[in-house]
N, C-alpha and C positions, 0 to 999 in steps of 0.2 A: 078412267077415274077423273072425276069433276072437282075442280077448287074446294066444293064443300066435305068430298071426303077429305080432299089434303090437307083442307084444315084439321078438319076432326082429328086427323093422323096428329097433326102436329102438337092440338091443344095433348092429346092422349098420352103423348113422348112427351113433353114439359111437362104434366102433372105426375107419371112414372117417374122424373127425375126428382123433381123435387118431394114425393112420398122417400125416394129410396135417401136422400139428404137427411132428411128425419129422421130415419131409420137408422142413418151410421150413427146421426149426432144421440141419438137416444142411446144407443149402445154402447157410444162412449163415456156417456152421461152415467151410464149403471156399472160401467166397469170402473168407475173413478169410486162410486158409490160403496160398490162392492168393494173396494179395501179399506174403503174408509171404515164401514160396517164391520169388516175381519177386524181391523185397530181397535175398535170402540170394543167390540166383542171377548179378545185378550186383555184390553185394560179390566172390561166389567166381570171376567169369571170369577165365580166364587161371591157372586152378591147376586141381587134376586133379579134384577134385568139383564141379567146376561141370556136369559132363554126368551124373552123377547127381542136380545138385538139378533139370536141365532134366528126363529122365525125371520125379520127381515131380511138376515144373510144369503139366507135359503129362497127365498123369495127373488131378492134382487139376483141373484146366482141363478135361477130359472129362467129369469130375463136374460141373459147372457147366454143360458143352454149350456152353464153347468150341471153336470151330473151332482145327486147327491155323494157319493165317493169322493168327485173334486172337489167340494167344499172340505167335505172332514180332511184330505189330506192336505188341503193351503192352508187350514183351523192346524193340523200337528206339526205343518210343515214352521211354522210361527212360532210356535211353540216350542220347539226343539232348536228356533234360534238359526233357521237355515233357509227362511223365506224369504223372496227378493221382494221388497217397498218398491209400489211405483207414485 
């Protein structure tokens, strides 16, 4: 193997590292989102943007690789007053 594959190797492992750095940071980004969105969600039910902040819920919840089941039961689990805030 020649210097220019062991570059290539190298540039290929530092751009893997920093895609997957993105990756976490994006995921923590939509899991912050995501409660924020469940909050907004339980203040707004019962007025006419509340099926628009669920569309987003469900959306940013996709990002994450929530199921829809897991939404609706952190949406009851809140609602019943036995959800854990992060």
């Amino acid at each position: 193997m020649g210097k220019a594959d062991a570059d290539f190797i190298k540039g290929y492992i530092k751009e893997r590292e920093k895609q997957n750095k993105i990756l976490v940071d994006t995921r923590k980004r939509a899991i912050k989102r995501y409660f924020y969105l469940l909050d907004k969600y339980i203040k707004m039910l019962g007025t006419a943007k509340y099926s628009i902040i669920l569309g987003h819920l469900v959306c940013v919840g996709e990002i994450i690789g929530y199921s829809h089941k897991k939404i609706k039961a952190d949406i009851n689990k809140v609602l019943k007053g036995t959800g854990d805030k992060k």
